[in-house]
N, CA, C and O atoms as a Tinker XYZ file with bonds, in Angstrom:
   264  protein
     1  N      5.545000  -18.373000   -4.250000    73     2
     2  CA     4.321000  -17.954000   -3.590000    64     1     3
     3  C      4.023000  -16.521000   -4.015000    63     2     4     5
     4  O      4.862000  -15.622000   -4.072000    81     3
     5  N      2.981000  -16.435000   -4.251000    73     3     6
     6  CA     2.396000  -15.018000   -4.936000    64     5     7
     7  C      1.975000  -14.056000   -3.768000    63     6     8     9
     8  O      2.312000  -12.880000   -3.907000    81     7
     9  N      1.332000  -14.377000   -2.718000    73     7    10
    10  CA     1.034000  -14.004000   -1.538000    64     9    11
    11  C      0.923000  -14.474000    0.153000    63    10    12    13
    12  O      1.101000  -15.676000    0.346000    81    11
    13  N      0.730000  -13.880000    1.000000    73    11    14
    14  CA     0.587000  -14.418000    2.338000    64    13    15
    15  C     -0.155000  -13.557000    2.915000    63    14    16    17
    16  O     -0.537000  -12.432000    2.593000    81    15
    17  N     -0.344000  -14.320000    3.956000    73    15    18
    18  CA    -1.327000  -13.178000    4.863000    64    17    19
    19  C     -0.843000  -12.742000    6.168000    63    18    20    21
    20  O     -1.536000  -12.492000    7.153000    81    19
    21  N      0.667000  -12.668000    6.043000    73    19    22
    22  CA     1.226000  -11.617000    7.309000    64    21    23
    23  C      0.235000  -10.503000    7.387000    63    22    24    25
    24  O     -0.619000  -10.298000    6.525000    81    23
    25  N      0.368000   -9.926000    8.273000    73    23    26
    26  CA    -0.231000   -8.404000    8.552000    64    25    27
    27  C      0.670000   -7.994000    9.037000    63    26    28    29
    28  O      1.051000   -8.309000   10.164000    81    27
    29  N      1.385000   -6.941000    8.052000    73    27    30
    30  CA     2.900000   -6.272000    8.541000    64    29    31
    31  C      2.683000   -4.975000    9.105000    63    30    32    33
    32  O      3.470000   -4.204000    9.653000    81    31
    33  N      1.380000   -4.882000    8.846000    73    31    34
    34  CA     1.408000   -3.117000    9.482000    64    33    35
    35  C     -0.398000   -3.227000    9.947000    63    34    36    37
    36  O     -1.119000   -4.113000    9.487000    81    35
    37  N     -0.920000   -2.110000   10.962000    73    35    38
    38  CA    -2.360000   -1.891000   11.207000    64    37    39
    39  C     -1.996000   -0.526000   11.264000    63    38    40    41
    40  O     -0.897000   -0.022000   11.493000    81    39
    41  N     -3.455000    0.167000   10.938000    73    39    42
    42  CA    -3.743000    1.516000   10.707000    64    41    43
    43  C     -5.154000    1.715000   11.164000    63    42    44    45
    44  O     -6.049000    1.256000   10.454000    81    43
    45  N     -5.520000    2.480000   12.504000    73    43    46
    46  CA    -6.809000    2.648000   12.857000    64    45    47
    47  C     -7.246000    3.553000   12.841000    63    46    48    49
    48  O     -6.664000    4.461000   13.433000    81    47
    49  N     -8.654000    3.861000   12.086000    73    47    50
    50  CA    -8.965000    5.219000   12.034000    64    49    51
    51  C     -9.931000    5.424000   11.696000    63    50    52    53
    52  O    -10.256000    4.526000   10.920000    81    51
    53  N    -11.194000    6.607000   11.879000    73    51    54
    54  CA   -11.962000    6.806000   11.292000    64    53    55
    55  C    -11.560000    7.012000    9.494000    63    54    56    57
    56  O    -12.219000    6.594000    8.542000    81    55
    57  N    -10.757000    7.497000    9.480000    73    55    58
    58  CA   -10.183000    8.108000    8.284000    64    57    59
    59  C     -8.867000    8.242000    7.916000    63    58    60    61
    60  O     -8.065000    9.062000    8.363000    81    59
    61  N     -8.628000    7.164000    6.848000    73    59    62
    62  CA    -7.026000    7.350000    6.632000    64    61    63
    63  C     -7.178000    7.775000    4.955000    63    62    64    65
    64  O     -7.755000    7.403000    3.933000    81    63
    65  N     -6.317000    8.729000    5.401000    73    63    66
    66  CA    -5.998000    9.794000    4.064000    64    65    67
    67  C     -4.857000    9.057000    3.471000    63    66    68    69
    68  O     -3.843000    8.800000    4.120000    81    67
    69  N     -5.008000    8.763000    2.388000    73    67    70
    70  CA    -3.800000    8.409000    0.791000    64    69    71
    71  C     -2.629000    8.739000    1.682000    63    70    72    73
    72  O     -2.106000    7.772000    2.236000    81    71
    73  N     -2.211000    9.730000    1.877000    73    71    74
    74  CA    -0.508000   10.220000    2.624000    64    73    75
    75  C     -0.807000    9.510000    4.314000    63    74    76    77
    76  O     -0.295000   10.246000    5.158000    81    75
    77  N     -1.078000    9.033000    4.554000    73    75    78
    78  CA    -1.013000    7.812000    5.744000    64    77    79
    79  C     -0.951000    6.554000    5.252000    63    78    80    81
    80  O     -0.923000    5.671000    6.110000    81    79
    81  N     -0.927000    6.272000    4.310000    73    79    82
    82  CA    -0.980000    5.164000    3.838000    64    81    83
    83  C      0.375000    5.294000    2.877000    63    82    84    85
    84  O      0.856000    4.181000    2.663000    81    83
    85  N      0.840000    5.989000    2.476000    73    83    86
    86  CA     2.310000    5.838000    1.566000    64    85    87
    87  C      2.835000    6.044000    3.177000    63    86    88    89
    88  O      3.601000    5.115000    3.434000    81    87
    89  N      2.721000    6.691000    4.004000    73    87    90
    90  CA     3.579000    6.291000    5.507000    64    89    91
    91  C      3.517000    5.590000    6.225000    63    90    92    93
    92  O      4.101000    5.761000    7.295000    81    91
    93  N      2.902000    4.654000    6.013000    73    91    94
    94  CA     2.147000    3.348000    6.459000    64    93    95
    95  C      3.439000    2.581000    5.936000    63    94    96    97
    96  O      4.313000    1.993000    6.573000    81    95
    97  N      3.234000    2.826000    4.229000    73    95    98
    98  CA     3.839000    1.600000    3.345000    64    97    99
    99  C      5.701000    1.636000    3.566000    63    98   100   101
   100  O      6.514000    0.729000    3.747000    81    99
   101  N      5.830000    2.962000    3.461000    73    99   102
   102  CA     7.573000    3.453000    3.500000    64   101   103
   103  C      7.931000    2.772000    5.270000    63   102   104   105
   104  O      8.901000    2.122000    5.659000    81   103
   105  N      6.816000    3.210000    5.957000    73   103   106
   106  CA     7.751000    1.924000    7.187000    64   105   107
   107  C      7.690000    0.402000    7.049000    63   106   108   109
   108  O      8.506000   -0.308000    7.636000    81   107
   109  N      6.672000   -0.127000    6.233000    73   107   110
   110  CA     6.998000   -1.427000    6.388000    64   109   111
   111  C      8.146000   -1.766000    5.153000    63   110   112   113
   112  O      8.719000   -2.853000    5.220000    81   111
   113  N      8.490000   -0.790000    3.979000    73   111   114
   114  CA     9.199000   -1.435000    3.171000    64   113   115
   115  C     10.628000   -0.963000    4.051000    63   114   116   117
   116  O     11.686000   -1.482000    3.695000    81   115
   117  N     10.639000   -0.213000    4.922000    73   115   118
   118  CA    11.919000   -0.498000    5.913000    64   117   119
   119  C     12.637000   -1.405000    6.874000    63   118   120   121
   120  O     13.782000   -1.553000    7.301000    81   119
   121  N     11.412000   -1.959000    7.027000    73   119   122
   122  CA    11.253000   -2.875000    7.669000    64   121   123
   123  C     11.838000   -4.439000    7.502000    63   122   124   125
   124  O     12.663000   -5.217000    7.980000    81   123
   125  N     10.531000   -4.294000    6.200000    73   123   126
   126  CA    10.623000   -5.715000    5.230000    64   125   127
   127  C     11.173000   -5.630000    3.676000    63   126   128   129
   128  O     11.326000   -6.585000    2.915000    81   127
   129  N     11.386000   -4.478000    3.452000    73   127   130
   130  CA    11.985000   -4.472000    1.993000    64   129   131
   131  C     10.556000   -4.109000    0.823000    63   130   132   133
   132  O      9.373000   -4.246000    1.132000    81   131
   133  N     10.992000   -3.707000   -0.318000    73   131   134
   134  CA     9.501000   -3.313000   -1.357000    64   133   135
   135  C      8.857000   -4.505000   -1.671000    63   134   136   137
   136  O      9.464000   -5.544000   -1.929000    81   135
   137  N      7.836000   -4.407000   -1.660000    73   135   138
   138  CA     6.572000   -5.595000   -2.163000    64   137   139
   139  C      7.304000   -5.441000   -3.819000    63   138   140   141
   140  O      8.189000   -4.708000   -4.259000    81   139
   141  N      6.264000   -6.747000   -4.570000    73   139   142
   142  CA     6.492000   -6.506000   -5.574000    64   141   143
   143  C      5.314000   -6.215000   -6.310000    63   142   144   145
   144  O      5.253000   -6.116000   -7.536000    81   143
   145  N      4.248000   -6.063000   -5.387000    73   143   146
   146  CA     2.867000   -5.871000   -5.837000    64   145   147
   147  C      2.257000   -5.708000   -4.919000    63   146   148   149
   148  O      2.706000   -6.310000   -3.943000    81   147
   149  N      0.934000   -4.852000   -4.658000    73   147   150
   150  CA     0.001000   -4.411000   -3.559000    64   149   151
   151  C     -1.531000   -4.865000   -3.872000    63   150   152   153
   152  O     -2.274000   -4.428000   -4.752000    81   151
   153  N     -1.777000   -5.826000   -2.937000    73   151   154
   154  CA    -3.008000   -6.094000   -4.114000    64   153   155
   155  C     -3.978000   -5.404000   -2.681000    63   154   156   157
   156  O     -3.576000   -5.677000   -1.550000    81   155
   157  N     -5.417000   -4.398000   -2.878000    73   155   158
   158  CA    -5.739000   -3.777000   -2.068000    64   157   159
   159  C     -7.561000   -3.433000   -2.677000    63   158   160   161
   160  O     -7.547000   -3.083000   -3.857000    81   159
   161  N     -8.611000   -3.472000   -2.228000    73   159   162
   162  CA    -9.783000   -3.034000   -2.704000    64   161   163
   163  C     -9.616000   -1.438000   -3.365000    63   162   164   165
   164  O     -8.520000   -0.883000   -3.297000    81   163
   165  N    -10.835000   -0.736000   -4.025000    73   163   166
   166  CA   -10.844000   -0.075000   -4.412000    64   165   167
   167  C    -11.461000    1.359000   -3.943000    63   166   168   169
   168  O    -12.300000    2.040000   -4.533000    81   167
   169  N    -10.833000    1.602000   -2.770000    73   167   170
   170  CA   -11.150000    2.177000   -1.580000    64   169   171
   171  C    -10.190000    3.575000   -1.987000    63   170   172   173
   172  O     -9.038000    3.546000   -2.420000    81   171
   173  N    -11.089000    4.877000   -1.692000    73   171   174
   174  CA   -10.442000    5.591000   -2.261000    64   173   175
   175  C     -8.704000    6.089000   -1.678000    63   174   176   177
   176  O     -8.066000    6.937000   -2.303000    81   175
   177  N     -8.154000    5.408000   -0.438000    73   175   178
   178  CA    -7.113000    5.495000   -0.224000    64   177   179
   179  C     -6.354000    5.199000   -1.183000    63   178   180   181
   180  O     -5.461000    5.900000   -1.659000    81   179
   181  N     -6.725000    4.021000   -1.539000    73   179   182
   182  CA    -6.016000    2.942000   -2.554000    64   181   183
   183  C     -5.738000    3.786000   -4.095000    63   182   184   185
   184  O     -4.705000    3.738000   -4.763000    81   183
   185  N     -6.737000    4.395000   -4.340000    73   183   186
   186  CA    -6.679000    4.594000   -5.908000    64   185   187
   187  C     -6.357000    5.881000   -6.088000    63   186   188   189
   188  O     -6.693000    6.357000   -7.172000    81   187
   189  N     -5.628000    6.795000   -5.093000    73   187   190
   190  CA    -5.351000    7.945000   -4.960000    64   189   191
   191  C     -4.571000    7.500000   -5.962000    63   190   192   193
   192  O     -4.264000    6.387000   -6.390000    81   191
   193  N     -4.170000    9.268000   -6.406000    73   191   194
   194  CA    -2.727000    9.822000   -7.126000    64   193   195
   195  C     -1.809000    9.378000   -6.221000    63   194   196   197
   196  O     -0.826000    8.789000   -6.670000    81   195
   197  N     -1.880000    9.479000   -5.443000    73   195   198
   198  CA    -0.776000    9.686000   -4.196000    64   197   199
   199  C     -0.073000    8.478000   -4.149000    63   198   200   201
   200  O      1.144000    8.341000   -4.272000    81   199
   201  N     -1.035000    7.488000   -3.938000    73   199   202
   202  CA    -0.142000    6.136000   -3.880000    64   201   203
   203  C      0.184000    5.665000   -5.344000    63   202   204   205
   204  O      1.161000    4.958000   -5.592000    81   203
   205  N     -0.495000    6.003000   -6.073000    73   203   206
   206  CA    -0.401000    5.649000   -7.330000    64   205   207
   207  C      1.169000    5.629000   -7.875000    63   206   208   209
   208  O      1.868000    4.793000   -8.446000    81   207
   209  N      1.379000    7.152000   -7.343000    73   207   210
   210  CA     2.823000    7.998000   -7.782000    64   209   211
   211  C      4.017000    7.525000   -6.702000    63   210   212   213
   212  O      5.215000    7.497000   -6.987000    81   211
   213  N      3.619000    7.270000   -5.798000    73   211   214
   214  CA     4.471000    6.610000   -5.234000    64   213   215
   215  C      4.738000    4.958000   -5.382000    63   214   216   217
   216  O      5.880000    4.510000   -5.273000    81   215
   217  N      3.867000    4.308000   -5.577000    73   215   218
   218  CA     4.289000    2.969000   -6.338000    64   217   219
   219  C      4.754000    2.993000   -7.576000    63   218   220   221
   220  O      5.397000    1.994000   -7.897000    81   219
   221  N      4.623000    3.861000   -8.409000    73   219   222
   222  CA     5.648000    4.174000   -9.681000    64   221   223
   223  C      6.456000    3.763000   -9.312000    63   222   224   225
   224  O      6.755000    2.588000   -9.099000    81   223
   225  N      7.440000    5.542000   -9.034000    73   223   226
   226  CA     8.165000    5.585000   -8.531000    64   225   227
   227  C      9.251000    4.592000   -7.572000    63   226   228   229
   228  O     10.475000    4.635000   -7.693000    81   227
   229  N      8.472000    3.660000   -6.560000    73   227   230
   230  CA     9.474000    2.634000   -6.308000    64   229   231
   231  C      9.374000    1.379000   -6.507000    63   230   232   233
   232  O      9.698000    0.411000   -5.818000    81   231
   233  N      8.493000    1.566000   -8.357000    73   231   234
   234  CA     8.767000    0.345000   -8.951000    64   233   235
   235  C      7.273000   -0.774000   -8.089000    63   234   236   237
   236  O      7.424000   -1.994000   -8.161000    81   235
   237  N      6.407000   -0.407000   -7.601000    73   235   238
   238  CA     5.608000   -1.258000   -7.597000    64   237   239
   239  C      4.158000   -1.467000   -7.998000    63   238   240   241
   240  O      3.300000   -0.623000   -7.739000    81   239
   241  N      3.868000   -2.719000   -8.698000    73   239   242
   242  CA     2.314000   -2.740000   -8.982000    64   241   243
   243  C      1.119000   -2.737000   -8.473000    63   242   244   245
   244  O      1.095000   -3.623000   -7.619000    81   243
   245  N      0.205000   -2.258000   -8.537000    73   243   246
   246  CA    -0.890000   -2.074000   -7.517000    64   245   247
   247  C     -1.988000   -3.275000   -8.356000    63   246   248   249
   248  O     -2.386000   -2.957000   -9.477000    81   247
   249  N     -2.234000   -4.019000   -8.027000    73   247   250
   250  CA    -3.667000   -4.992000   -8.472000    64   249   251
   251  C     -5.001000   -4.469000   -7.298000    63   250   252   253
   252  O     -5.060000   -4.632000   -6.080000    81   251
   253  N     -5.789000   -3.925000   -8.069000    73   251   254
   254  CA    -6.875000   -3.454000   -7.324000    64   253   255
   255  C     -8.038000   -4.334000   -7.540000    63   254   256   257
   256  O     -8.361000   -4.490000   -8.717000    81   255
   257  N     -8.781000   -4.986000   -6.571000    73   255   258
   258  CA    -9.947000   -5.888000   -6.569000    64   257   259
   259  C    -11.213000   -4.894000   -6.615000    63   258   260   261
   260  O    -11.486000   -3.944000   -5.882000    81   259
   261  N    -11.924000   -5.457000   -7.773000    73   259   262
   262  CA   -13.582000   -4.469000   -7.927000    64   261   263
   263  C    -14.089000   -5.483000   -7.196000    63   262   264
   264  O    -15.280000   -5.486000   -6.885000    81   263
C-alpha cells in the first residue's frame, strides 16, 4: 500500500509557519516511526527550505501535488 488516510496529527491555525510543521512531523515520526514519503499540496509551508532540509536529512521524499 502506497498510502492511507490515517490522520496522525491536526494543526490549527490561522498560520502555520514551516518550523511547526517539522514539529508537527518529529512528533508523529515518534510516535509512528519516518514516513517514507510526504505527499502534501504546494502550500508554502510545504515547500519551505525548512522542511525541505529536514526531509533530507531524515531520508524522506516529499511528492508535492500542483
Amino acid at each position: 500500500m502506497t498510502f492511507n488516510r490515517e490522520g496522525l496529527g491536526i494543526e490549527v491555525d490561522f498560520s502555520l509557519p514551516s518550523e511547526r510543521v517539522v514539529r508537527a512531523l518529529n512528533q508523529i515520526i515518534s510516535w509512528r516511526g519516518k514516513p517514507m514519503t510526504i505527499r502534501a499540496d504546494n502550500s508554502p509551508e510545504y515547500i519551505s527550505a525548512t522542511l525541505q532540509n529536514k526531509a533530507e536529512r531524515a531520508g524522506i521524499t516529499r511528492h508535492l501535488q500542483t
